[in-house]
GUDRENPA-741567 format. One record per residue (C-alpha): residue number from 1; residue in one letter; z negated, y negated, x. Coordinates in Angstrom, 1 decimal. Layout:
<atoms>
[atom NUM; 'a'; [Z; Y; X]]
...
</atoms>
This chain:
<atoms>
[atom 1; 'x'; [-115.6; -100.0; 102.4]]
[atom 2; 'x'; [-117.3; -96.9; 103.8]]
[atom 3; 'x'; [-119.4; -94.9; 101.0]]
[atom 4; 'x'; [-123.3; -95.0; 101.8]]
[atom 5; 'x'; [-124.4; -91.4; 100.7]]
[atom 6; 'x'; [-127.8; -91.0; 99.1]]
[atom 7; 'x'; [-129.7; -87.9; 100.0]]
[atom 8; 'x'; [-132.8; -86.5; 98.9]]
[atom 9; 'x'; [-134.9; -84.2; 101.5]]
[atom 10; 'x'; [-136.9; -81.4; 100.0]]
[atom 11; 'x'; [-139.7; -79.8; 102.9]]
[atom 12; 'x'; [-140.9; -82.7; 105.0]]
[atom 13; 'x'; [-143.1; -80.5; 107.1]]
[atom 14; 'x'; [-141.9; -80.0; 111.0]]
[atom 15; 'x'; [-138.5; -79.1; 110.9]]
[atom 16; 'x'; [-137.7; -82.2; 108.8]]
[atom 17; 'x'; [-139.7; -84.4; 111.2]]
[atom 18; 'x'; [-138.2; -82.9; 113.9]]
[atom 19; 'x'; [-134.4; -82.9; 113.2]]
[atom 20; 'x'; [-133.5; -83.8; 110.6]]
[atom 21; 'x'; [-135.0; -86.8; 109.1]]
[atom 22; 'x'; [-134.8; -88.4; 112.7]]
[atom 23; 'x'; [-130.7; -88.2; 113.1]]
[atom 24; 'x'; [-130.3; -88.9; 109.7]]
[atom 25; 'x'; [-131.9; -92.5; 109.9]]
[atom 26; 'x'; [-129.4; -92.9; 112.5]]
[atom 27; 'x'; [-126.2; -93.0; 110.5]]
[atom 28; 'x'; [-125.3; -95.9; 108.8]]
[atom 29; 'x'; [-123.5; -94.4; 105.9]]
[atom 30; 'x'; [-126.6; -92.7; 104.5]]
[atom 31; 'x'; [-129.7; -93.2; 102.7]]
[atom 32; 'x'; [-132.5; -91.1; 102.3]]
[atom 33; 'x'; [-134.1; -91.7; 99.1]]
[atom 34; 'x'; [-136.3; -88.9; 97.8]]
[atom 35; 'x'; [-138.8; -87.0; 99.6]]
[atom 36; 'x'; [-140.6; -83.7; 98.0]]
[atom 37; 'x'; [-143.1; -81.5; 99.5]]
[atom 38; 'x'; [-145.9; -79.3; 97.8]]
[atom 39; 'x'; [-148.1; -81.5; 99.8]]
[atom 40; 'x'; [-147.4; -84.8; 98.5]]
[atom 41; 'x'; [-149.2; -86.6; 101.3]]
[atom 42; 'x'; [-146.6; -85.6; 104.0]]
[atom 43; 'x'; [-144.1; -86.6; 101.2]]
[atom 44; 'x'; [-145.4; -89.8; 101.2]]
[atom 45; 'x'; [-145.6; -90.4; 105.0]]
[atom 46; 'x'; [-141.7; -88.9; 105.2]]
[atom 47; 'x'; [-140.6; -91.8; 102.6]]
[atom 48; 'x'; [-142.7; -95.0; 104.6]]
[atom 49; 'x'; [-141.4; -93.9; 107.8]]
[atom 50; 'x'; [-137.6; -92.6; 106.7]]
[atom 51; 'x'; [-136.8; -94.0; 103.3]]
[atom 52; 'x'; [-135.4; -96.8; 102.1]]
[atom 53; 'x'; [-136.9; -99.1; 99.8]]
[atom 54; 'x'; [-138.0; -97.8; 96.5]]
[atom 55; 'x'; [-137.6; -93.9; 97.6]]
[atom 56; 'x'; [-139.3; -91.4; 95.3]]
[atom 57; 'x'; [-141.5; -88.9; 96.0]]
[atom 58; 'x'; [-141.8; -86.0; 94.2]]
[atom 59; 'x'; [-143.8; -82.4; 94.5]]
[atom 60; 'x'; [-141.6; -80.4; 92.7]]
[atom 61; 'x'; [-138.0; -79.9; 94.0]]
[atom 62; 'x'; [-136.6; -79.7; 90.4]]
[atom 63; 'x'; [-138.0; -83.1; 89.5]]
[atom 64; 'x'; [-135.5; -84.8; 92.2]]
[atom 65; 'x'; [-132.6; -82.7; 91.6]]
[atom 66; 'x'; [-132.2; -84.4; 88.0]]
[atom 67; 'x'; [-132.0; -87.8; 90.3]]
[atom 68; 'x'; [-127.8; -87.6; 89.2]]
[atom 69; 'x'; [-127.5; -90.9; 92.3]]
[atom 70; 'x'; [-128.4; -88.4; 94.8]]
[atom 71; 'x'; [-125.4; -87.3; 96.4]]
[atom 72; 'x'; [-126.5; -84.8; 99.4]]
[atom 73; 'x'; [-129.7; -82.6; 99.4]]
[atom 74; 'x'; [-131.7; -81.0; 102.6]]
[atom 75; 'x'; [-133.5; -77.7; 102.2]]
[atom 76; 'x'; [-135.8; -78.0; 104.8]]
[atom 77; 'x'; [-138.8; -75.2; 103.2]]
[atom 78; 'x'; [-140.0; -71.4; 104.6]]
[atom 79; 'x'; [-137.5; -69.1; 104.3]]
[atom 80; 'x'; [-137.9; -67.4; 100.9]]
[atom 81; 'x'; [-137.3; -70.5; 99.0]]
[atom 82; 'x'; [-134.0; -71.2; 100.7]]
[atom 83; 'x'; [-131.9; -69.7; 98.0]]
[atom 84; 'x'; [-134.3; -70.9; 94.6]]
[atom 85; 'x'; [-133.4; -74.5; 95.8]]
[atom 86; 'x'; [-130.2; -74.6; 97.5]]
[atom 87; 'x'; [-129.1; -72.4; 94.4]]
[atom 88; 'x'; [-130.5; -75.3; 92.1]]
[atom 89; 'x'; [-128.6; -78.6; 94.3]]
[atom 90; 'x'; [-125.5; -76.9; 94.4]]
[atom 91; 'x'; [-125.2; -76.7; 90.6]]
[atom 92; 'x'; [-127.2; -79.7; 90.2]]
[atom 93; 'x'; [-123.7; -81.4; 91.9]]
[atom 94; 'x'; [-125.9; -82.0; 95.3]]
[atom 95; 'x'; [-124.0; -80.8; 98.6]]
[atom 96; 'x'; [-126.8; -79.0; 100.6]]
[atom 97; 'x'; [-127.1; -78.5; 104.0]]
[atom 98; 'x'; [-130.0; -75.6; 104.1]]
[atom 99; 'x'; [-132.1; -75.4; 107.5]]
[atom 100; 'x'; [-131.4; -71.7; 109.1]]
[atom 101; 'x'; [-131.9; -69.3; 108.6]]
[atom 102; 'x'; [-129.9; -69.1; 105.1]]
[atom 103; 'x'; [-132.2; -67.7; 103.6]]
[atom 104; 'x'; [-134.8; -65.0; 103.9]]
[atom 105; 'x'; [-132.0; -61.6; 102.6]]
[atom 106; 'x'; [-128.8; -61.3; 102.3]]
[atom 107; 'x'; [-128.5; -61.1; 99.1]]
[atom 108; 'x'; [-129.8; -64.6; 98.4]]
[atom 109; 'x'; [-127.1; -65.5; 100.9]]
[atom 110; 'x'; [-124.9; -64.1; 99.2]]
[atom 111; 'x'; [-125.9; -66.2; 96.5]]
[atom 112; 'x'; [-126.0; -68.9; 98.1]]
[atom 113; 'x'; [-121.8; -68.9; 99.3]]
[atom 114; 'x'; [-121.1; -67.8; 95.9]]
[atom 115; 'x'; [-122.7; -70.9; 93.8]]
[atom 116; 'x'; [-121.0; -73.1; 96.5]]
[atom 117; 'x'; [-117.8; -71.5; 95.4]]
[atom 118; 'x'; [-118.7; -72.0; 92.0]]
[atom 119; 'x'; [-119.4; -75.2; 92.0]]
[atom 120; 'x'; [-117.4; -76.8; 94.7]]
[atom 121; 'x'; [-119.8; -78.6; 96.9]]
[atom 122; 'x'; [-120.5; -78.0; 100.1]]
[atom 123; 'x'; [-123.0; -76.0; 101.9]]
[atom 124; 'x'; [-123.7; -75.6; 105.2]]
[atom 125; 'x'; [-126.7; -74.0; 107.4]]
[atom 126; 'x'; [-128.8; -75.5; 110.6]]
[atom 127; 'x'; [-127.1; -74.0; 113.2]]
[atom 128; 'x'; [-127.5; -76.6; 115.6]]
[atom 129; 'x'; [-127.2; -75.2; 118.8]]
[atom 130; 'x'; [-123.3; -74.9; 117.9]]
[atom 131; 'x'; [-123.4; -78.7; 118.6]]
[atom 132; 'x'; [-124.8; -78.5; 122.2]]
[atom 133; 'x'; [-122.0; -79.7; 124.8]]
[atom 134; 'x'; [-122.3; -76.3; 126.6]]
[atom 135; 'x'; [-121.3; -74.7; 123.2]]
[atom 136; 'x'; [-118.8; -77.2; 122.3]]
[atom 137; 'x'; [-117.0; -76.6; 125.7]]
[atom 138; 'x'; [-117.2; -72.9; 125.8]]
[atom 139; 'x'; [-115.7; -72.9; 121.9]]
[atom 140; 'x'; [-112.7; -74.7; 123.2]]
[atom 141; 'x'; [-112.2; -72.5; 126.3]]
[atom 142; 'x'; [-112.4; -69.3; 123.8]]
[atom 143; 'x'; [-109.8; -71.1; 121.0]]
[atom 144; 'x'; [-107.6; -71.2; 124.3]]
[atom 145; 'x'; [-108.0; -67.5; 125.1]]
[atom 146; 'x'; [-109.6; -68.3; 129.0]]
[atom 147; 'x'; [-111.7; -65.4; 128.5]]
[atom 148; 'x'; [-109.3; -63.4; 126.5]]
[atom 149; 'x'; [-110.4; -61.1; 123.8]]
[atom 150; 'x'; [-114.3; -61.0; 123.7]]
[atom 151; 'x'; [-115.5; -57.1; 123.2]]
[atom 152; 'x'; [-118.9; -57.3; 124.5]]
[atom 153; 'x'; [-121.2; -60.0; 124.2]]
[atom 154; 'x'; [-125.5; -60.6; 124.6]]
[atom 155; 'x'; [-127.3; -62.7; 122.4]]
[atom 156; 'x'; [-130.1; -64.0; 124.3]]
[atom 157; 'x'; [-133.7; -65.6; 122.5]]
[atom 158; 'x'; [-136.3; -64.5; 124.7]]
[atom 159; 'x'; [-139.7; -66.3; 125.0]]
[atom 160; 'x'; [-142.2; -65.0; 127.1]]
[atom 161; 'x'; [-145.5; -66.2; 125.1]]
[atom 162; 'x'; [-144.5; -69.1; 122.7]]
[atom 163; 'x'; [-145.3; -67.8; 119.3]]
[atom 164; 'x'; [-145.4; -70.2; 117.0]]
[atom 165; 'x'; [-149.2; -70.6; 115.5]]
[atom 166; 'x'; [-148.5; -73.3; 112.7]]
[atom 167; 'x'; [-147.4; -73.0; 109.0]]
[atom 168; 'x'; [-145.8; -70.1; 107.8]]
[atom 169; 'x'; [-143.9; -68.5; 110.7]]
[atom 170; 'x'; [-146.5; -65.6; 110.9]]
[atom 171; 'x'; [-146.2; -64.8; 107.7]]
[atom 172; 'x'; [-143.5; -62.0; 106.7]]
[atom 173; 'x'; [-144.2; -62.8; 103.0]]
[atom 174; 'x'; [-142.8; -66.4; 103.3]]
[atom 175; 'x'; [-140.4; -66.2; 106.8]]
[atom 176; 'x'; [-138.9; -62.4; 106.0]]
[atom 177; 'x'; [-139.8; -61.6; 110.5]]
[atom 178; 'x'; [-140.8; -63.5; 113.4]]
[atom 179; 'x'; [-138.5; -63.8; 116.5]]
[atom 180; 'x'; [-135.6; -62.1; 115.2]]
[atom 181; 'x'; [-135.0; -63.9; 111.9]]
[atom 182; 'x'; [-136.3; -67.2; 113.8]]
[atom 183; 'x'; [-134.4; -67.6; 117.2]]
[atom 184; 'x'; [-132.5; -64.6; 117.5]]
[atom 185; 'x'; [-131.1; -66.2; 114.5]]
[atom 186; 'x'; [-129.2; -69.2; 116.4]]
[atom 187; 'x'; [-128.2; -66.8; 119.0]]
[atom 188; 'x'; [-126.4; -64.6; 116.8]]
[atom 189; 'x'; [-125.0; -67.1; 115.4]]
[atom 190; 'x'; [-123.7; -68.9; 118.4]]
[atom 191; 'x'; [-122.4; -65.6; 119.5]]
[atom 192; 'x'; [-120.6; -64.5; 116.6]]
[atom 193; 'x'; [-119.3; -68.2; 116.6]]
[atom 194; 'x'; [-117.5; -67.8; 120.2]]
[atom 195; 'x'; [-116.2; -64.2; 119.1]]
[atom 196; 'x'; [-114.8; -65.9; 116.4]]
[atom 197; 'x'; [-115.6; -61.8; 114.8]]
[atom 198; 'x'; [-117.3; -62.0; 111.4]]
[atom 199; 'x'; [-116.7; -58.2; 110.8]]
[atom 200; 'x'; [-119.7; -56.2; 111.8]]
[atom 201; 'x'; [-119.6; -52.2; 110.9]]
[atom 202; 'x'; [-122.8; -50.7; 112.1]]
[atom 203; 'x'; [-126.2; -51.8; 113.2]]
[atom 204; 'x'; [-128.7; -50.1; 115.4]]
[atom 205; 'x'; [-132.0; -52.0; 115.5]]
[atom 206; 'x'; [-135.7; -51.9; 116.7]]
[atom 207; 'x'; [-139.0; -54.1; 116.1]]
[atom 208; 'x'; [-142.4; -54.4; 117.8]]
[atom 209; 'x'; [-146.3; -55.1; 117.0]]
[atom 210; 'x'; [-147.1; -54.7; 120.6]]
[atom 211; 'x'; [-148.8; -57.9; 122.0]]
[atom 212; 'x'; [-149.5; -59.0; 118.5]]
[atom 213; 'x'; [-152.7; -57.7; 118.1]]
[atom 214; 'x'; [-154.4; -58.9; 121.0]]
[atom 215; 'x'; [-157.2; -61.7; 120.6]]
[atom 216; 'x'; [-157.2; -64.7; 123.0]]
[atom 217; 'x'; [-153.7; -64.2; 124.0]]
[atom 218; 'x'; [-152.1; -66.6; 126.3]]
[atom 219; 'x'; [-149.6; -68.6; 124.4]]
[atom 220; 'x'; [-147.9; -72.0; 124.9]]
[atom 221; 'x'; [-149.8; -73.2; 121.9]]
[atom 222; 'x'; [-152.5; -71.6; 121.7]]
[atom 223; 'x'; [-154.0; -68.3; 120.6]]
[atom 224; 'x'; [-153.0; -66.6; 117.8]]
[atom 225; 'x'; [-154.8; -64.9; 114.9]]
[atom 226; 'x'; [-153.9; -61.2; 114.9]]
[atom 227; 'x'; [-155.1; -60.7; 111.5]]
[atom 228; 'x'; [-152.4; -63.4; 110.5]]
[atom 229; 'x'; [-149.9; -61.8; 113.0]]
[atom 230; 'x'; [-147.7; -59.5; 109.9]]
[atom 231; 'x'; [-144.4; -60.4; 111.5]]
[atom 232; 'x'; [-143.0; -58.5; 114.4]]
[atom 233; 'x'; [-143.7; -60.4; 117.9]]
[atom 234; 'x'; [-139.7; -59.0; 119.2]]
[atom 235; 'x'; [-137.0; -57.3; 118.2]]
[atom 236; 'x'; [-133.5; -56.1; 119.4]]
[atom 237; 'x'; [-130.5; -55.0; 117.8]]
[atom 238; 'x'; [-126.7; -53.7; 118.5]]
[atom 239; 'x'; [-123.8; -54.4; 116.7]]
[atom 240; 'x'; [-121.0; -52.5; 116.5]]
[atom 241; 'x'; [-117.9; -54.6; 114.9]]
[atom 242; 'x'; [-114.9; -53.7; 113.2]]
[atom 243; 'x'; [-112.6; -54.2; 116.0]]
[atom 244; 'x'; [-115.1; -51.9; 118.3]]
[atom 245; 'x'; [-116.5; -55.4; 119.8]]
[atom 246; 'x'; [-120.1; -54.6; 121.1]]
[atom 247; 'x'; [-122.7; -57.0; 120.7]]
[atom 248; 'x'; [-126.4; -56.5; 122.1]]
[atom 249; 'x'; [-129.5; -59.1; 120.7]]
[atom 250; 'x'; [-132.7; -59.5; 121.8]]
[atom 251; 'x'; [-135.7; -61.7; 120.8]]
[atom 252; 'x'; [-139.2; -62.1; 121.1]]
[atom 253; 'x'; [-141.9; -64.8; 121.1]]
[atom 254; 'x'; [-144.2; -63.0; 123.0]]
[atom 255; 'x'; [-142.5; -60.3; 125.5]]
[atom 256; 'x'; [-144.1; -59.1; 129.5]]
[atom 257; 'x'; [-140.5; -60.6; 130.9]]
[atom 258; 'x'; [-139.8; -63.6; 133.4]]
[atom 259; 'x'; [-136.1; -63.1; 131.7]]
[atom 260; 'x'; [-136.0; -66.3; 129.3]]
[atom 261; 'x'; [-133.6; -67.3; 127.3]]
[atom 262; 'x'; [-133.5; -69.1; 124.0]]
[atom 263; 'x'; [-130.2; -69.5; 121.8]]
[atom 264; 'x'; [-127.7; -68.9; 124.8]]
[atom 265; 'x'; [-124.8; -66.2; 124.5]]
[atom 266; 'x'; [-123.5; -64.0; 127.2]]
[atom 267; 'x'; [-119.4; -63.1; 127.0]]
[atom 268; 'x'; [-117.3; -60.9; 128.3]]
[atom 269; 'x'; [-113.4; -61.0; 127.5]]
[atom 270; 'x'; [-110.7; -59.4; 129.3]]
[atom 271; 'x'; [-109.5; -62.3; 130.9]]
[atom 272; 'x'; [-112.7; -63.6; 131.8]]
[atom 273; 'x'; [-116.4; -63.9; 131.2]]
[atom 274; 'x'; [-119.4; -66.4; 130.4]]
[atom 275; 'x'; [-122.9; -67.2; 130.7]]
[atom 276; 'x'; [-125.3; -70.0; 129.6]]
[atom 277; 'x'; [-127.7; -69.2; 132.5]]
[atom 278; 'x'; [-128.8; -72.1; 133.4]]
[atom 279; 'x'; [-125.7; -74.2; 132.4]]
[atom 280; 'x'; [-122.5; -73.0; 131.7]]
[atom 281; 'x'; [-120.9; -70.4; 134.4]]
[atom 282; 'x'; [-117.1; -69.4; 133.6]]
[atom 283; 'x'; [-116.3; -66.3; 135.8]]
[atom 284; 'x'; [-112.9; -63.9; 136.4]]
[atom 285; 'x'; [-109.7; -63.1; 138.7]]
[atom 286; 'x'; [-107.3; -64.9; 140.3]]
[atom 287; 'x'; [-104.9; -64.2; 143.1]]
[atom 288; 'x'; [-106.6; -61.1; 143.5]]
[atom 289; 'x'; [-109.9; -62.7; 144.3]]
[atom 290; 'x'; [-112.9; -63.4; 142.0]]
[atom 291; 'x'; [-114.2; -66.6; 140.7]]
[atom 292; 'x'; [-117.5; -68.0; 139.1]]
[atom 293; 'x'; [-117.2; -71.8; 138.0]]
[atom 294; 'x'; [-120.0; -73.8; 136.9]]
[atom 295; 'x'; [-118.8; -76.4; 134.6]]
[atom 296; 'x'; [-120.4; -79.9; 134.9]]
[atom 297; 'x'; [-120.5; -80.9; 131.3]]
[atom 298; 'x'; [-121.5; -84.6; 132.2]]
[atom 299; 'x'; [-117.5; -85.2; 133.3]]
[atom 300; 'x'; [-116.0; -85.6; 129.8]]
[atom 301; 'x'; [-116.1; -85.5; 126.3]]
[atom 302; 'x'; [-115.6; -82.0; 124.0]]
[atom 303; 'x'; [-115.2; -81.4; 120.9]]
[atom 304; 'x'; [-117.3; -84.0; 118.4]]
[atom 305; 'x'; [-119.3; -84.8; 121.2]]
[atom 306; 'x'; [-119.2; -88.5; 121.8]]
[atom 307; 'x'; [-121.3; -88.6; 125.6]]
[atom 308; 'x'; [-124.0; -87.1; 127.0]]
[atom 309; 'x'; [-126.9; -89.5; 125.5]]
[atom 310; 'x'; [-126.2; -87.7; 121.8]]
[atom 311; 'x'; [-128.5; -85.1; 121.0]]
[atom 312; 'x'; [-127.2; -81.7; 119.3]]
[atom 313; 'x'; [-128.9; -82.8; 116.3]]
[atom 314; 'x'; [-127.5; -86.3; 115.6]]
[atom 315; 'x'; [-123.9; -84.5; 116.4]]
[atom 316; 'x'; [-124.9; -81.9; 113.7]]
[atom 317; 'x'; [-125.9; -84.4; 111.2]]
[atom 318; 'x'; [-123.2; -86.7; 112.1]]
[atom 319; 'x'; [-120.2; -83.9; 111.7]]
[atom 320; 'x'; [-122.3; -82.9; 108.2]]
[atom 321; 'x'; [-121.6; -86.3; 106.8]]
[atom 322; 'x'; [-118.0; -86.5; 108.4]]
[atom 323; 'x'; [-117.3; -83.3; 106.1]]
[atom 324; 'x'; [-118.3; -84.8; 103.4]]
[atom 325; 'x'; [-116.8; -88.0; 103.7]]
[atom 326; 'x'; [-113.1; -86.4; 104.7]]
[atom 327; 'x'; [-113.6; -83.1; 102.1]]
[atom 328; 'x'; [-112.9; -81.2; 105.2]]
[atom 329; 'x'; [-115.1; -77.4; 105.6]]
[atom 330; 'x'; [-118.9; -78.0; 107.5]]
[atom 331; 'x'; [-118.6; -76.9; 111.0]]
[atom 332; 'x'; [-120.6; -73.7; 109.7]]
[atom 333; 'x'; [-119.3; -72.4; 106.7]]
[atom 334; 'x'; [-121.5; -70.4; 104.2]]
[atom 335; 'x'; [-119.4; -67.0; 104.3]]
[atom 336; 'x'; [-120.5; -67.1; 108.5]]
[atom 337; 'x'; [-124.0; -67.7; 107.7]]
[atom 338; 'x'; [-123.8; -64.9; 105.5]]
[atom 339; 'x'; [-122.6; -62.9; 108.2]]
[atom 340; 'x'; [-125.8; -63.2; 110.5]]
[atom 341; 'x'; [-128.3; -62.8; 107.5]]
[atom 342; 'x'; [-126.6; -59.2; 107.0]]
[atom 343; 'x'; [-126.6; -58.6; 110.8]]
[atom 344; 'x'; [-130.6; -59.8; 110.8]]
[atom 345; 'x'; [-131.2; -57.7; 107.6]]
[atom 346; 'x'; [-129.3; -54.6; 109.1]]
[atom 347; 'x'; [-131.5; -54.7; 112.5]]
[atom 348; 'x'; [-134.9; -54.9; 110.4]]
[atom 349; 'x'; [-133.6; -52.3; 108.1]]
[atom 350; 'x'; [-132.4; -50.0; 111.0]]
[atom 351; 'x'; [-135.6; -50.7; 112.5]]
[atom 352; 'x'; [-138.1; -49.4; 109.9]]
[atom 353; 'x'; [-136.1; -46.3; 109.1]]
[atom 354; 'x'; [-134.7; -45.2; 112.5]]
[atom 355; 'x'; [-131.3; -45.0; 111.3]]
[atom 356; 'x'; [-128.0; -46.8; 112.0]]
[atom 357; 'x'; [-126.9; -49.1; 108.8]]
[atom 358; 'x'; [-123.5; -50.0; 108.1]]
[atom 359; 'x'; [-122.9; -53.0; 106.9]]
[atom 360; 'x'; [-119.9; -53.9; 104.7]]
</atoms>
């Protein structure tokens, strides 16, 4: 008989609505059962909509974590409270899956990978652009060396004007940056993934308030409140790796460029090179002649993709609980999560002094 996990959900404000909640409700071997948010209204509307009968709701996040039935805990808050309550489920006996990024500085995750160590459950991070079937199919074609070894790569999260006006996502305080630490987040991380290179040396960074302070700016939802504004509106960084591997990042919400890009990566290997311009383009040399290939992704499965009709987030959720159930590692482990949080830190850090920062 398959074991029917019980998780509790702590944040059940957009991102919870969004993603996680919905792909959760879709797997049979789970229950969600407890629902907190400081606003116990949207608490309540999370548990008649997603729980199962009898789910609690609670304001505070401590109150649930003494609930010893719940198995499985989703940090789904602003930034700076990433590490206070993943920190807590872990050694409350909860496995946590955190929503990215892990948390607002490195140091808390650092924290973070080292009470999942501690303890021995499992943590992983909201990377769910790794599940796409463009990046499961270019994974599989850099495990098999098609592009060779990758030495330079672009990080691509580019938004013209779509700054996000809700919540907290202006707010440095609560988010630790805008753009960079938001999207340029899952681009990194992508990137980093298909390197397979964890092993940054030195960062080179720079941030902007340019189009931040303007009143009535056009924005896909709406204007923004420039006095609210205290995050940078774009950012772009370089990375330097052990191995001499060059990596270039750039992300804004609100940039003068027709350029757009959001969570796609950009590789170049000596064997070969990719984009994910507007699907997925394979390029290189053969017979003396070159090639570009665009892949049709809608011919056959990849890697935990199951057809076309499953979304990246139900894959993600659905290869969470598979971990679980098989002790097996998450898909993205703690230690590579902690890997872009000190990239993102380094870039910021870089940025407000001018200087490179090495990172090790």
């Amino acid at each position: 008989m398959t074991a029917v996990y019980r998780i509790g959900v702590i944040g059940c404000g957009g991102i919870a609505n969004g993603k996680h909640m919905p792909s959760l409700k879709k797997l049979k071997q789970v229950q969600m059962v407890a629902f907190c948010d400081i606003e116990e209204e949207r608490a309540h509307k999370a548990a008649a909509e997603y729980g199962t009968e009898g789910s609690q709701v609670y304001t505070d996040y401590r109150e649930l974590l003494q609930d010893g039935t719940i198995d499985i805990v989703h940090v789904c808050t602003p930034n700076d409270s990433h590490a206070e309550i993943a920190i807590a489920a872990l050694e409350a006996g909860k496995h946590v899956m955190c929503e990215k990024p892990m948390a607002k500085t490195a140091a808390d995750a650092k924290a973070m990978m080292e009470a999942a160590r501690r303890t021995g459950k499992k943590l992983t991070i909201g990377y769910n652009n790794r599940f796409r079937p463009d990046s499961q199919h270019l994974k599989k074609l850099c495990e098999e060396g098609e592009l060779g070894h990758i030495y330079y790569a672009k990080a691509h999260a580019i938004r013209r004007r779509a700054v996000p006006t809700w919540g907290v996502f202006l707010d440095e305080d609560k988010q630790g940056g805008g753009p960079l630490i938001d999207i340029g987040t899952h681009a990194l991380d992508l990137t980093l993934w298909m390197m397979n290179n964890y092993k940054p040396k030195v960062v080179l960074g720079t941030s902007y308030h340019k189009l931040s302070q303007r009143e009535g700016a056009a924005n896909a939802w709406g204007p923004w409140d420039p006095a609210k504004f205290t995050v940078e509106d774009s950012a772009f960084g370089m990375v330097v790796m052990e191995d001499g591997a060059t990596i270039t990042l750039e992300s804004s919400w609100a940039l003068n460029s027709l350029d757009v890009d959001e969570a796609k990566c950009t590789l170049c290997g000596t064997e070969g090179g990719a984009d994910m311009k507007g699907g997925l383009r394979i390029n290189g040399e053969k017979h003396s002649r070159l090639y570009t290939t665009e892949v049709d992704l809608h011919a056959g499965g990849v890697a935990f993709y199951d057809g076309a009709t499953e979304d990246a987030p139900d894959v993600e959720m659905r290869m969470w609980i598979k971990a679980i159930e098989e002790d097996a590692e998450p898909v993205v482990t703690p230690e590579q999560a902690y890997v872009v949080s000190q990239i993102l830190e380094a870039i910021y850090e870089s940025a407000r002094t001018g200087q490179a920062v090495y990172v090790g």
